[in-house]
KETOR-629837 format. One line per 10 residues: number of its first residue (from 1); for each residue z, y negated, x of C-alpha. Coordinates in nm, 3 decimals, padded with zeros to 5 digits. Layout:
N
NUM = Z,Y,X | ...;
***
This chain:
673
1 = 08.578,-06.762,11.643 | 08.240,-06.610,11.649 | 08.004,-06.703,11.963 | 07.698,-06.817,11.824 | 07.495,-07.043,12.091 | 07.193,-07.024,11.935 | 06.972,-07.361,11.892 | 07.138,-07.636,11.614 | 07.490,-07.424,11.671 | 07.611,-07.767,11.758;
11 = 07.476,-07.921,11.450 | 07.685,-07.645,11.252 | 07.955,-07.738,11.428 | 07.925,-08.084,11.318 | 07.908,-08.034,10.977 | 08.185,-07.776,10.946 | 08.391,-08.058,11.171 | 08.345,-08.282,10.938 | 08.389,-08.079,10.645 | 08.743,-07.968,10.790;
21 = 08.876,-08.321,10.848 | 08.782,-08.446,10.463 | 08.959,-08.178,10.332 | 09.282,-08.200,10.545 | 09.252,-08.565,10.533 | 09.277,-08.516,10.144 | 09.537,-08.307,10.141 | 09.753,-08.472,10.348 | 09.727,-08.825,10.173 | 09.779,-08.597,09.825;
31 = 09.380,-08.673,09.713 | 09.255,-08.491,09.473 | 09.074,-08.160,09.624 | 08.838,-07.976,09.401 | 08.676,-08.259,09.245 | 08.322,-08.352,09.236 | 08.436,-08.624,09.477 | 08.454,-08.356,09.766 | 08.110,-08.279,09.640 | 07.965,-08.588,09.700;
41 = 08.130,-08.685,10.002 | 08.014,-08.327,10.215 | 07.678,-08.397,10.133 | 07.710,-08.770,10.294 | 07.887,-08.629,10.552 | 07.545,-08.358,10.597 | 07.352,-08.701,10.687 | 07.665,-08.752,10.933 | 07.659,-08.451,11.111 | 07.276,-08.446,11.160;
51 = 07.287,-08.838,11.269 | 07.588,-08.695,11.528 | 07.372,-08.407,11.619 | 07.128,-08.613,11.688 | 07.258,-08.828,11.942 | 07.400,-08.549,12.151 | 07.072,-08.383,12.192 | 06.907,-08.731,12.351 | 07.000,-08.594,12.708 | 07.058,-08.315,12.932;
61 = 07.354,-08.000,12.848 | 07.629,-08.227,13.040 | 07.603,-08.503,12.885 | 07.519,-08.409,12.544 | 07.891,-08.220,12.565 | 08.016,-08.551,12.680 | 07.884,-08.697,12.402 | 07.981,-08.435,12.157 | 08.354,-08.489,12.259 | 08.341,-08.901,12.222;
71 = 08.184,-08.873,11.864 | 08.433,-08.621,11.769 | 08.696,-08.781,11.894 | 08.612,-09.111,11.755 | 08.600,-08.934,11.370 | 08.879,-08.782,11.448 | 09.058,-09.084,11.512 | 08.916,-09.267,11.234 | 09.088,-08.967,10.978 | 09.430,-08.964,11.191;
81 = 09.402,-09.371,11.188 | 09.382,-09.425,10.793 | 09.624,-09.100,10.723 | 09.912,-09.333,10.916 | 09.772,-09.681,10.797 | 09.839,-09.492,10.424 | 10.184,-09.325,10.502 | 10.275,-09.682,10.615 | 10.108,-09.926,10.374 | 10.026,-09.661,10.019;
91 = 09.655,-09.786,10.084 | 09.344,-09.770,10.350 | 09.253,-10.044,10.606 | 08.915,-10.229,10.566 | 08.696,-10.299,10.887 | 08.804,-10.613,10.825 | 09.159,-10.543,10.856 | 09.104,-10.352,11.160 | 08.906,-10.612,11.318 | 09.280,-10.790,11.339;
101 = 09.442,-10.527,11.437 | 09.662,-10.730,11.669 | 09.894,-10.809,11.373 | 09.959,-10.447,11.283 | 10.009,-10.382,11.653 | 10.331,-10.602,11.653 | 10.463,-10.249,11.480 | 10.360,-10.045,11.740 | 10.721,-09.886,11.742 | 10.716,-09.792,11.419;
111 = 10.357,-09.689,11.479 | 10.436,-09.449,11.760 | 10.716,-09.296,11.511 | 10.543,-09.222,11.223 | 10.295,-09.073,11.446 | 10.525,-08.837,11.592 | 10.652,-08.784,11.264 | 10.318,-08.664,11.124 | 10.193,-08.486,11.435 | 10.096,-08.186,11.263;
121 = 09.850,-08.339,11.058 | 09.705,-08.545,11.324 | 09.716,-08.245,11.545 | 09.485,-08.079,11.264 | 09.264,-08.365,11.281 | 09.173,-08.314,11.616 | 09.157,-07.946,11.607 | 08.783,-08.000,11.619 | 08.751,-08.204,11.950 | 08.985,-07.920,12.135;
131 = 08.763,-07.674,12.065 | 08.508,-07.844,12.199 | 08.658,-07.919,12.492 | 08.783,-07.573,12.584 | 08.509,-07.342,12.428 | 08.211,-07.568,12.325 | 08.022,-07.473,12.633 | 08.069,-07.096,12.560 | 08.038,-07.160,12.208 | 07.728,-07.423,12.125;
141 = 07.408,-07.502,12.254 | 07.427,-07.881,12.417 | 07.030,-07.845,12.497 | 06.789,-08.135,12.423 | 06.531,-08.104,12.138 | 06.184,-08.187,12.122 | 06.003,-08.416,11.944 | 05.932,-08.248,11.629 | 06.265,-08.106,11.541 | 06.374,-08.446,11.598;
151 = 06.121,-08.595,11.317 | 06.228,-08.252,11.073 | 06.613,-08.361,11.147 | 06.534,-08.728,11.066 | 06.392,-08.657,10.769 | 06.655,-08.415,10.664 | 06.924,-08.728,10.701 | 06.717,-08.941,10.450 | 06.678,-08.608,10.220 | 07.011,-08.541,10.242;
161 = 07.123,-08.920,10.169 | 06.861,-08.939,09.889 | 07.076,-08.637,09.719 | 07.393,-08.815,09.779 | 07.288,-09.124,09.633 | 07.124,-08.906,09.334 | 07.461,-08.740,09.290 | 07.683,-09.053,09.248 | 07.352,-09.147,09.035 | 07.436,-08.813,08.800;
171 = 07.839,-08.856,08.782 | 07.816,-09.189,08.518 | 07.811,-09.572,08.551 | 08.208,-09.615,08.367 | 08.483,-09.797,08.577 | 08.552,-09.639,08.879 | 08.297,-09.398,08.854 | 08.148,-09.248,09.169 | 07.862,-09.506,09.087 | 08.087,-09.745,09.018;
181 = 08.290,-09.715,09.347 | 07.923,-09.668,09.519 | 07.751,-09.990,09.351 | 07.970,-10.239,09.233 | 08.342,-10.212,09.237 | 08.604,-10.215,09.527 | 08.920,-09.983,09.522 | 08.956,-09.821,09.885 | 09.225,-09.577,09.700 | 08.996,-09.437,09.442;
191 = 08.664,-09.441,09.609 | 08.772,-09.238,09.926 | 08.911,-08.944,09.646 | 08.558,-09.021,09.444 | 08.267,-09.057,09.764 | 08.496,-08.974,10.059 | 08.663,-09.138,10.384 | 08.346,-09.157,10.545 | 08.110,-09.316,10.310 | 08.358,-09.547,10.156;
201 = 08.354,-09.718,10.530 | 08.042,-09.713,10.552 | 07.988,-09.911,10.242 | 08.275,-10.096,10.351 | 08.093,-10.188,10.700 | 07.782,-10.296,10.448 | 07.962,-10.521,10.224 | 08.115,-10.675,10.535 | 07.802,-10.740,10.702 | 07.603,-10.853,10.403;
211 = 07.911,-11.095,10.268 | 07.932,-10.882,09.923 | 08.137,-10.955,09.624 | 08.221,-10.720,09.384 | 07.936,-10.745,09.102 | 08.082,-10.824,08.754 | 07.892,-10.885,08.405 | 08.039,-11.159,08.337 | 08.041,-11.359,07.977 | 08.139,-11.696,07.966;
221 = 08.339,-11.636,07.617 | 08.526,-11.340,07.660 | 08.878,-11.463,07.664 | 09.190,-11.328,07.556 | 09.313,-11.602,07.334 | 09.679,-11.795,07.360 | 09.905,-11.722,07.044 | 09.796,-12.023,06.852 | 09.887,-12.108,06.494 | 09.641,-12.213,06.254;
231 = 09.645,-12.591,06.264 | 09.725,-12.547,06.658 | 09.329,-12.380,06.664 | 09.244,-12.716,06.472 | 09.397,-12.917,06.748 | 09.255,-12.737,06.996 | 08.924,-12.767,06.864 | 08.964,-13.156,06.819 | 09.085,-13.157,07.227 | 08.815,-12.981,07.323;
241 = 08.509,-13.181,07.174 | 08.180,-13.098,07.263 | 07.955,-13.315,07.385 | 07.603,-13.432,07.367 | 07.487,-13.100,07.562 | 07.658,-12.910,07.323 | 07.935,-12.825,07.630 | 08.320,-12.825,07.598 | 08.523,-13.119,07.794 | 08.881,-13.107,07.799;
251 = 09.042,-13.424,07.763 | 09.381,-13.521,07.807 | 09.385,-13.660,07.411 | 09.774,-13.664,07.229 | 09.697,-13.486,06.871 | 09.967,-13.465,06.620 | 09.916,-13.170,06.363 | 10.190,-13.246,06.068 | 10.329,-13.522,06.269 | 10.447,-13.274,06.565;
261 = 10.292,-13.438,06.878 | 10.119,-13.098,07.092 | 09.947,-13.161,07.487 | 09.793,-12.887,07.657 | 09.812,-12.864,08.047 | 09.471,-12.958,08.143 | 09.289,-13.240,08.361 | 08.988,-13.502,08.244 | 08.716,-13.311,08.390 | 08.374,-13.340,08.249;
271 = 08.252,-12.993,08.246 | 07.983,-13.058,08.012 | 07.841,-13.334,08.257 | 07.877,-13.105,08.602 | 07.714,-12.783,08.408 | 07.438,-13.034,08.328 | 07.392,-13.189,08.670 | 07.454,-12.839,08.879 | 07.149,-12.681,09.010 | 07.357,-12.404,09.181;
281 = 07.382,-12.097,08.930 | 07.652,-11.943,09.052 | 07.874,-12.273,09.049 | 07.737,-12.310,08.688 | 07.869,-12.007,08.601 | 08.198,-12.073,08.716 | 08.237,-12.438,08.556 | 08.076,-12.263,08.196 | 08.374,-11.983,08.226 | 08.596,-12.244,08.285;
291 = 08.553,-12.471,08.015 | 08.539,-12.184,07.789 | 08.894,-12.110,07.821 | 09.168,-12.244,07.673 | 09.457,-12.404,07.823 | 09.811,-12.374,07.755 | 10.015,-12.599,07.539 | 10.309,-12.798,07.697 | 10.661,-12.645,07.555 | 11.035,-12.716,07.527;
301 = 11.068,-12.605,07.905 | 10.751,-12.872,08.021 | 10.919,-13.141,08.275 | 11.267,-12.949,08.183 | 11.312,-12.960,08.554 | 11.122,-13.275,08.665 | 11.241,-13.486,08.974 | 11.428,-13.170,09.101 | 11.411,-13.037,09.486 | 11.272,-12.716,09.515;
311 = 11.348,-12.412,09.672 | 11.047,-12.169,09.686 | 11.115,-11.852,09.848 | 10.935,-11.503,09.850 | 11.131,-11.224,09.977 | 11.011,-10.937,10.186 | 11.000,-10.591,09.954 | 11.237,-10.701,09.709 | 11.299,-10.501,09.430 | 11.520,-10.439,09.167;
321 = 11.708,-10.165,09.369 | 11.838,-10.437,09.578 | 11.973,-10.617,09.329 | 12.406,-10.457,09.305 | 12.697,-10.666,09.160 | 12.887,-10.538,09.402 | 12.694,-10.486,09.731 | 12.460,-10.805,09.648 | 12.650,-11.033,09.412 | 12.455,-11.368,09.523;
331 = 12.127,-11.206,09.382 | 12.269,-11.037,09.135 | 12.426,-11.363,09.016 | 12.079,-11.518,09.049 | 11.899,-11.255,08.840 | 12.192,-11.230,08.565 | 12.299,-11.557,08.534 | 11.959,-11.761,08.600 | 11.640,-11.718,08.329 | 11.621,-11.324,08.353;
341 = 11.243,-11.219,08.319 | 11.336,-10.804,08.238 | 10.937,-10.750,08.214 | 10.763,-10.910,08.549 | 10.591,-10.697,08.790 | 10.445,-10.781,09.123 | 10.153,-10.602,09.158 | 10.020,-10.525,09.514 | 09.677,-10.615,09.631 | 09.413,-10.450,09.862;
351 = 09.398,-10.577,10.200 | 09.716,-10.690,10.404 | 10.063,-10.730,10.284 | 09.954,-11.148,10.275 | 09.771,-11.092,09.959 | 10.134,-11.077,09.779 | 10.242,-11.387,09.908 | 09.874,-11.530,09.844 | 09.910,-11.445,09.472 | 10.275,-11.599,09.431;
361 = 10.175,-11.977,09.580 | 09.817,-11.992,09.431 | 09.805,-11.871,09.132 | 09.504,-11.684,09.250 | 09.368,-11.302,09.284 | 09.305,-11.209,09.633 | 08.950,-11.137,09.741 | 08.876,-10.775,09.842 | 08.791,-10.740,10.189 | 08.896,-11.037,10.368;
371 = 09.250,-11.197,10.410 | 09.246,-11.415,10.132 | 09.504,-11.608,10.240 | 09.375,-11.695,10.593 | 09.000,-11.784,10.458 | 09.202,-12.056,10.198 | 09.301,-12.221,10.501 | 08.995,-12.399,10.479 | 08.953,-12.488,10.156 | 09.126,-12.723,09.909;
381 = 09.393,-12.578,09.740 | 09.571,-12.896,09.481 | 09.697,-12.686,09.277 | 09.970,-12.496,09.510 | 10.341,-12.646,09.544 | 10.310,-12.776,09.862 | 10.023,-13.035,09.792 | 10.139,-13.137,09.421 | 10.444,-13.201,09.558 | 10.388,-13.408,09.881;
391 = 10.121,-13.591,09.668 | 10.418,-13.731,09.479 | 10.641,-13.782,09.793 | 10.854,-13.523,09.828 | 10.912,-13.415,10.182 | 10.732,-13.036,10.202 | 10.838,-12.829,10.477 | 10.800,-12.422,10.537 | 10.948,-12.162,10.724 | 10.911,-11.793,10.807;
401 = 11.140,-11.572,11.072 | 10.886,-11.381,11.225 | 10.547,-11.441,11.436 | 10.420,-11.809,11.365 | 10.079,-11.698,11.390 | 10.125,-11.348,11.190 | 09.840,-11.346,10.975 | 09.713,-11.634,11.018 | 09.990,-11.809,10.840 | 09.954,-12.124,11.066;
411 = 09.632,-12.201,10.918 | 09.682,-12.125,10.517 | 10.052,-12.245,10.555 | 09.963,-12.607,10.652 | 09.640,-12.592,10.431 | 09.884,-12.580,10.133 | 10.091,-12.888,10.227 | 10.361,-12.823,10.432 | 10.471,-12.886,10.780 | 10.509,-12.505,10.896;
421 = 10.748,-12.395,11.153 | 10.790,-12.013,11.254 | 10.976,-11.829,11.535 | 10.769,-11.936,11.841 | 10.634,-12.273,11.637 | 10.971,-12.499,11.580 | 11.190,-12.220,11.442 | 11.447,-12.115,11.702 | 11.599,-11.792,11.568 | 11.675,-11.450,11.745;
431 = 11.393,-11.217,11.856 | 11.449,-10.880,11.693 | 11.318,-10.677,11.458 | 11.322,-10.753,11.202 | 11.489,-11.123,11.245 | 11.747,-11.268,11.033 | 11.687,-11.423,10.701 | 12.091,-11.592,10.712 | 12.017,-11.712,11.079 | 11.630,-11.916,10.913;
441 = 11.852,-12.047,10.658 | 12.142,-12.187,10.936 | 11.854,-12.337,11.108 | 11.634,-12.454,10.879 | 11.847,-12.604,10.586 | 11.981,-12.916,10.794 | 11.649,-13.035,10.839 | 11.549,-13.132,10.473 | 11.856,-13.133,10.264 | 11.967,-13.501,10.316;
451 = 11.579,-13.622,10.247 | 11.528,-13.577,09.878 | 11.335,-13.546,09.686 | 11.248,-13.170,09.919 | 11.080,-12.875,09.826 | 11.142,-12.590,10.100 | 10.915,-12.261,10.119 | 11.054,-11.954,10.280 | 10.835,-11.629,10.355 | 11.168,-11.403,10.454;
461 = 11.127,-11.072,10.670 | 11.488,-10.907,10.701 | 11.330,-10.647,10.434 | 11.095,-10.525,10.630 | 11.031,-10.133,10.666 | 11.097,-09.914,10.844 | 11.411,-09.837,10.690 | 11.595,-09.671,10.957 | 11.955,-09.744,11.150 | 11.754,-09.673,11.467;
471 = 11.444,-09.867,11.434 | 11.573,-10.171,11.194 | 11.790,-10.454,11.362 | 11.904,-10.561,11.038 | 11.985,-10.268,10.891 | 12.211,-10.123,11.144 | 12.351,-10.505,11.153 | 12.477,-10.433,10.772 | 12.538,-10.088,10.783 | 12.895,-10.070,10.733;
481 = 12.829,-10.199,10.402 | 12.609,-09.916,10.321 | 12.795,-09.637,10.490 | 12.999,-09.474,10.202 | 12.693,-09.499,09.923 | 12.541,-09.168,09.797 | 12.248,-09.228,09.934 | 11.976,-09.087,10.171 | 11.947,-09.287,10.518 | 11.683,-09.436,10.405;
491 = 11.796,-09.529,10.090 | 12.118,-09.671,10.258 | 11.872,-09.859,10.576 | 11.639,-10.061,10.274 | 11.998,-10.179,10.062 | 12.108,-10.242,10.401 | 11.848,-10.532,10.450 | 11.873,-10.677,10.133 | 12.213,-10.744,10.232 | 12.060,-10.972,10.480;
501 = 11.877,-11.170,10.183 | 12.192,-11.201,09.976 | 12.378,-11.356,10.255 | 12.086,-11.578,10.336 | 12.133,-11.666,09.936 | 12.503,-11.728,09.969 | 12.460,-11.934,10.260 | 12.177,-12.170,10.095 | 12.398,-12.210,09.744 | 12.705,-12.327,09.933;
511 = 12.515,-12.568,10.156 | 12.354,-12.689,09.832 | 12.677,-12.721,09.680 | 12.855,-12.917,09.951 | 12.549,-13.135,09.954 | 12.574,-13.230,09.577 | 12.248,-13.093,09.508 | 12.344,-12.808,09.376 | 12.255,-12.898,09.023 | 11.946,-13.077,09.166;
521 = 11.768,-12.795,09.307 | 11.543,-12.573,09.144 | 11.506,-12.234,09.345 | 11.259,-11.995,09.283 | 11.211,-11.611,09.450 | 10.963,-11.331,09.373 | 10.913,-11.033,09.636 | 10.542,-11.030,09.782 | 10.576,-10.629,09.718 | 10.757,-10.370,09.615;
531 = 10.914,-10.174,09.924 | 10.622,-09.935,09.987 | 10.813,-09.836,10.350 | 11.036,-09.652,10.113 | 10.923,-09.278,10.023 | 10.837,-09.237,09.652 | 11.099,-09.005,09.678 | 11.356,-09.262,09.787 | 11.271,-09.444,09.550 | 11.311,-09.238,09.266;
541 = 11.685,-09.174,09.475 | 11.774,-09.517,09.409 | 11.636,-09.615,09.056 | 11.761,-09.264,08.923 | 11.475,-09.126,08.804 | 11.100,-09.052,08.851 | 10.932,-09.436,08.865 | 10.621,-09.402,08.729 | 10.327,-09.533,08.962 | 10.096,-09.702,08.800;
551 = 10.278,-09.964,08.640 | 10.647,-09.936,08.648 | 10.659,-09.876,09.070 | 10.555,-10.261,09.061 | 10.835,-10.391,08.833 | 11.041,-10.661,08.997 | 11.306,-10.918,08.942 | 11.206,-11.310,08.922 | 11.440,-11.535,08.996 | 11.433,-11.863,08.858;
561 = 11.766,-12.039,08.901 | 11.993,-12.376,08.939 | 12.361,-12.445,08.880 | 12.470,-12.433,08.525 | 12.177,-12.354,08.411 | 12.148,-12.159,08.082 | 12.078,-11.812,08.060 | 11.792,-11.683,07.897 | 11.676,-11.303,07.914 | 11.232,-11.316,07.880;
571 = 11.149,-10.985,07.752 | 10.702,-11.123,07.779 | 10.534,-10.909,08.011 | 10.453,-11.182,08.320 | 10.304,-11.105,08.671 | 10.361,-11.276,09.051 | 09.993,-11.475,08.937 | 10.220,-11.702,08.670 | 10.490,-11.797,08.902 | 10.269,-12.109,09.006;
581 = 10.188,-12.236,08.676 | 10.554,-12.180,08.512 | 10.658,-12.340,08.841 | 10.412,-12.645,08.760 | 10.522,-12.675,08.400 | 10.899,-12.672,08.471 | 10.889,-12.947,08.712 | 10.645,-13.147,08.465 | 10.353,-13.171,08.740 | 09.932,-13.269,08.637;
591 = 09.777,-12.938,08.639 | 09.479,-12.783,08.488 | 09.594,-12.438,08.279 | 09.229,-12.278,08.307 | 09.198,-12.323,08.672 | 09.453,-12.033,08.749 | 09.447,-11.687,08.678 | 09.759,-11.673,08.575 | 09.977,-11.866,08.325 | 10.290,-12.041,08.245;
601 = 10.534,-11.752,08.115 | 10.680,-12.032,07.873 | 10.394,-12.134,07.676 | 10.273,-11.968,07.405 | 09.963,-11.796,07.594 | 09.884,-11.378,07.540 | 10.072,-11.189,07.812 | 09.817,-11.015,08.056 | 09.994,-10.860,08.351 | 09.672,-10.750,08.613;
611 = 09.696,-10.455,08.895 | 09.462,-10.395,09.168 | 09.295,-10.126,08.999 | 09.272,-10.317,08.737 | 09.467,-10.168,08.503 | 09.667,-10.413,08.273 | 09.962,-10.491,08.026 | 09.967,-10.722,07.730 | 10.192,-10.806,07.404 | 10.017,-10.482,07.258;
621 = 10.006,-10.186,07.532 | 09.966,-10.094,07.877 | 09.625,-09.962,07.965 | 09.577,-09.723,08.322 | 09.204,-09.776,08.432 | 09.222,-09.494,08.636 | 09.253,-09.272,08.340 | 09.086,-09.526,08.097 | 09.399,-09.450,07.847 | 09.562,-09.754,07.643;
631 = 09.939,-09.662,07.527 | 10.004,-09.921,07.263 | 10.359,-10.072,07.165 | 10.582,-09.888,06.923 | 10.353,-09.961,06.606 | 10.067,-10.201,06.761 | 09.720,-10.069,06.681 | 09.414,-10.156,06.872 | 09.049,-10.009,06.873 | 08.808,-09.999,07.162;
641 = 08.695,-10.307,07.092 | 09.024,-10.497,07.182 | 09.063,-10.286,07.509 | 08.688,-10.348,07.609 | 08.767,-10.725,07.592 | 09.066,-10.729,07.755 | 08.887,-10.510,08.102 | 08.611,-10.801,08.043 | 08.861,-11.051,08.101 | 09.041,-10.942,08.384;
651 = 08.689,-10.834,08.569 | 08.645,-11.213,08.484 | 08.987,-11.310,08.663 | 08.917,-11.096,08.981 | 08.550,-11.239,09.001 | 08.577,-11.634,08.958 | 08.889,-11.631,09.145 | 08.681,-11.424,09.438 | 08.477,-11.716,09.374 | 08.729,-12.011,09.426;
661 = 08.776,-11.859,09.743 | 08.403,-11.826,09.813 | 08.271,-12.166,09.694 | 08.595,-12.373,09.710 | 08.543,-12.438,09.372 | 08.824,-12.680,09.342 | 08.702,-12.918,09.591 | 08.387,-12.966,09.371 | 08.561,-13.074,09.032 | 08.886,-13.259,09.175;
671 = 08.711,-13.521,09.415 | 09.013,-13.726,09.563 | 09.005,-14.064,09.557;
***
């Protein structure tokens, strides 16, 4: 390397730092390289280097080096840190996120392995702070600056900013857009490849600070309307009357249309009255959306299931690859032989692996940023399984086999109803890791299933990455089961733990049996995501082919399932946000069909399956927002128009749920008597 200590040689330095870490960091998560993202995100970093530079010219030679070496090494750490966060979790970490760090700590194993596993690229990382510390002193120039290089450099930064914030100005305002990305949207994934590592946590550190929501034009009408017939539009119409301020209120009025009687899932709440009364805009807002939507009609399948105990269980990274007649006949039996949903997906969400299970019991879009499901711990959630059903007197109790406290769970978990137990909070299983889903269900099932009428929620973590013999309790526990497949190791580690589930299955259908109850008990399982601790590549190994990633990585099995229960195969498109409403419907409970973004699978209501990135599926095509391409159904047609609708509705769903959260909406229209 060339000696060059001439004056601002350290600034140089700085900048060509910086410059080399976005570019490796980019090609080691497999971002996009020559892009007019890396454009945009050198010349933020330019305002970096100079605010670095900066600092380390405050003092004298010695400590300026000192300096130089801290700030470097904290970058550097901050690339290294979110290049393992992604090989681990397919996404970024929020300050948020990393202001709990604790929880991700409990992996510290696994940590220190993937680490070693990727040292070359965090070696490259810090490339920049070794130099420093062996040849900065013969290299650079550590000298303090006077006063009015220190005014030029200071103006440079807001220069320099000024044509960063111009460029994302120049790219164009469409969805996820550098401006976009910059402005008004959140999507960690796309706006690090778009503005750059950097500036995305800056912006990050802004919105945290400042309490930010993602900004949305909202209209009150868009909608994507249910499948209604004719004279079911007339009835509708007649249910929803307007009243003397012109506003809708849904009422819980019996119509018949050609003497067939037809309800709709909704509660008396006067909408028209609270949009008159409210002198909050935003909470105006949200009660006009809602009682601009329509609600689902009741079906053959409303109440089919009423009285029954339920079982309500989401599974850690289950997927359809775990699912083997032979290796895992309790869930394949389960999947086959229960109500077999062939198009449901489980989309994952954007800041902790929480977000899944979030989505599953409320019916709700997580909130960007924040754990979603530790901030609904305090507000009031009515609609979620745990308080409908202990409103009614069933006995609600929940379980999960690892940390009681892991995030946060023993504040949302109680919040929703139930008396929570976890291992070291009234759940006495084995300490290892991952624990034992069979061993919860030996434990837990004796202390509910002679008190009907029960319902029972299980967050399960035998699943759990990493998928190794050597680093995963339960999969070297099962691995004589795996040992003669044709599989990688890791392919052969994940089936390994869903052999853990099954059991844990097996075990909770014979109790249920020997109790009578088997044809009393409705049990329902989704995953909370699919198994991201699995390489793409492994994947592909076990589905036996390429899995696309935008839509098909996230299909999933739902299992909805009681003894002797009819088969059915549901070919609608249906997400992890309707399992709480077809939940509600099937066991007949008082719910409100507008208040959740998501919708009873059984009714007649327009399929909309939503991703994080906002891409989406309905009865007419799948459309990628990344690529703003809509691939309709074998001989569907649809024009922008239709497609331009649709995005409005789903930004809708992601901001007035972000909103429930916010506001705790529900509080305000449900008042408890």
């Amino acid at each position: 390397m060339l000696k060059f200590k001439k004056p601002f040689s350290l600034l140089i330095y700085f900048m060509l730092s910086l410059f080399f870490m976005e570019i490796i960091f980019r090609i080691a998560t497999s971002t996009k390289i020559l892009t007019s993202g890396l454009i945009i995100s050198l010349i933020f970093l330019i305002s970096l280097s100079i605010i670095l530079y900066l600092i380390c010219s405050l003092f004298k030679d010695k400590i300026n080096h000192i300096l130089s070496i801290a700030l470097l090494t904290v970058v550097s750490f901050i690339f290294a840190s979110q290049f393992i966060y992604f090989k681990f979790f397919r996404t970024f970490y929020s300050l948020y996120s990393a202001g709990n760090s604790a929880q991700i700590l409990d992996f510290w194993k696994d940590i220190l392995s993937a680490t070693v596993k990727n040292s070359f690229w965090i070696l490259l990382f810090f490339i920049p702070v070794i130099l420093i510390i062996i040849l900065g002193k013969k290299m650079l120039s550590f000298s303090k600056i006077s006063k009015l290089p220190r005014i030029i450099f200071i103006f440079l930064i807001l220069i320099s900013h000024l044509i960063g914030v111009g460029t994302v100005y120049m790219n164009n305002s469409g969805q996820y857009s550098a401006y976009d990305l910059y402005f008004k949207n959140n999507y960690p994934i796309l706006s690090i490849q778009k503005i750059g590592l950097i500036t995305t946590m800056r912006i990050d550190l802004q919105r945290l600070v400042s309490g930010w929501s993602p900004v949305v034009e909202v209209s009150t009408t868009a909608y994507l309307p249910t499948n209604l017939s004719p004279s079911e539009k007339i009835l509708l119409d007649n249910v929803l009357t307007e009243d003397s301020n012109g506003f809708k209120n849904a009422t819980a009025i019996e119509k018949k249309v050609k003497g067939v009687k037809i309800e709709y899932n909704i509660l008396d709440i006067p909408f028209g009255q609270l949009i008159a009364n409210e002198e909050n805009k935003n909470i105006k807002a949200i009660h006009t959306y809602f009682s601009n939507l329509e609600p689902t009609a009741k079906n053959e399948f409303t109440g089919k299931y009423e009285g029954y105990n339920l079982i309500f269980i989401t599974a850690e990274s289950f997927s359809p690859y775990a699912v083997n007649k032979d290796l895992t006949p309790t869930l394949y039996k389960m999947v086959h032989k229960g109500y077999n949903f062939t198009n449901f997906y489980n989309p994952i969400w954007g800041v902790s692996t929480s977000d899944g299970e979030y989505v599953a019991c409320t019916g709700l879009i997580p909130k960007s940023g924040v754990w979603s499901f530790y901030k609904s711990g305090a507000i009031e959630l009515p609609f979620v399984m745990g308080n409908q059903l202990k409103d009614i007197g069933y006995k609600t109790i929940a379980y999960h086999n690892h940390t009681y406290s892991y995030y946060r769970r023993d504040i949302s978990h109680p919040n929703m109803g139930y008396e929570y137990k976890a291992l070291g909070h009234g759940l006495d299983v084995k300490e290892t890791w991952p624990e034992s889903d069979i061993e919860m269900m030996e434990k837990t099932i004796p202390e509910y299933i002679n008190e009907e009428p029960f319902h029972a929620y299980y967050m399960t973590v035998s699943g759990h990455m990493q998928y190794s013999f050597s680093g995963n309790y339960i999969a070297l526990k099962n691995k004589e089961y795996v040992a003669d497949l044709p599989y990688s190791e890791q392919a052969k580690a994940y089936i390994a733990t869903q052999i853990e589930l099954d059991k844990a299955l097996e075990y909770l259908l014979k109790e249920l049996e020997e109790a009578g109850l088997a044809d009393k008990t409705l049990i329902v399982m989704s995953a909370d995501h699919y198994p991201y601790g699995l390489e793409y590549k492994t994947i592909d190994e076990l589905a036996g082919h390429d899995v696309e990633h935008t839509f098909e990585l996230y299909k999933s099995p739902l299992i909805i399932y009681t003894e002797n229960i009819e088969p059915i195969t549901i070919d609608k498109p249906c997400s992890s946000l309707d399992i709480n409403p077809t939940i509600s419907n099937l066991l007949g409970l008082e719910y409100d069909s507008r208040l959740l973004m998501g919708s009873d699978i059984f009714s007649n209501s327009t399929p909309l399956v939503v991703f994080l990135d906002k891409s989406f599926i309905t009865d007419k095509g799948r459309y990628d927002a990344k690529t703003g391409r809509f691939t309709p159904v074998d001989g569907i047609k649809v024009n922008q128009d239709y497609i331009d609708k649709v995005s409005a509705f789903v930004d809708s769903k992601f901001h007035f749920s972000a909103k429930i959260l916010e506001t705790d909406y529900y509080s305000k229209i449900l008042k408890k008597e």
